[in-house]
C-alpha positions in Angstrom: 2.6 -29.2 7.5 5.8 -29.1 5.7 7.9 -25.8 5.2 6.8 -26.2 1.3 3.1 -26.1 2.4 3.4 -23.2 4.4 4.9 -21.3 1.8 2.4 -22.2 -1.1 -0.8 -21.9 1.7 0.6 -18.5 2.5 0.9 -17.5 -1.1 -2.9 -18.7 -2.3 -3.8 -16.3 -0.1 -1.4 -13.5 -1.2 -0.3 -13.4 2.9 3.0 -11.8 3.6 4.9 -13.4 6.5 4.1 -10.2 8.7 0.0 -11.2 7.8 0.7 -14.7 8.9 2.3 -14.0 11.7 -0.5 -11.4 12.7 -3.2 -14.1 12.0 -1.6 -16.7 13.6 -0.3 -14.7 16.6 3.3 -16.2 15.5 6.2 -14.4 15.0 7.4 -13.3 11.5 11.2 -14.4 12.9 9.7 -17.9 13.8 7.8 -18.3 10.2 10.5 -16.7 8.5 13.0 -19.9 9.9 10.4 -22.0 9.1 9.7 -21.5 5.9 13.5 -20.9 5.3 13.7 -24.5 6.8 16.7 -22.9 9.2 14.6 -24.3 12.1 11.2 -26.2 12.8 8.8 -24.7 15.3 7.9 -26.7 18.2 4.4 -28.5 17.4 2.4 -26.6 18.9 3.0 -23.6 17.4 3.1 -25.8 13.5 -0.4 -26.7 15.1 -1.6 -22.7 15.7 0.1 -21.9 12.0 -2.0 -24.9 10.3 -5.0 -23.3 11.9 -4.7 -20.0 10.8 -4.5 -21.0 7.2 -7.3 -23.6 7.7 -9.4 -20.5 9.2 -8.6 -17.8 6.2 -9.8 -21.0 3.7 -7.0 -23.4 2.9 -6.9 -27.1 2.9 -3.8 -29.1 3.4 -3.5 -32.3 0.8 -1.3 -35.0 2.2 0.5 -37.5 0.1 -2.4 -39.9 0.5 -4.7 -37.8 -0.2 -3.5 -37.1 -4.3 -1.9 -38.2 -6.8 0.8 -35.5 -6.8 1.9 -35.5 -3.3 1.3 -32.9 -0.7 -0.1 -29.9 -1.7 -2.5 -27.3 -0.4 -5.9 -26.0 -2.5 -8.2 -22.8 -1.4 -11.7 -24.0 -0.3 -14.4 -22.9 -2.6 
């Protein structure tokens, strides 16, 4: 997941940072640098941020996966 990806997952789902970082049991500080790209989280914790979005309905789109590059869509 890129910082870009987080951002636009987060904002489908009208989240603020202080949502995601309740969901995900993150802190706001950590997804805040993130997303700020000032710092990338160790992968584990990217891993526990992807899953919170995955878990409130988002699906991550990879550069192989369309024509437009990565992206993320809201599951019907």
């Amino acid at each position: 997941m890129t910082p870009a990806q987080c951002r636009a997952a987060r904002a489908t789902l009208n989240w603020t940072q202080g949502q995601m970082a309740k969901a995900s049991g993150v802190s706001e500080v950590t997804i805040r640098n993130f997303e700020g790209e000032k710092s990338t989280p160790q992968h584990a914790t990217l891993i526990v941020l992807r899953q919170a979005l995955e878990a409130a309905g988002i699906q991550f789109l990879d550069s192989g996966d369309v024509a437009v590059g990565n992206g993320v869509v809201l599951r019907g």
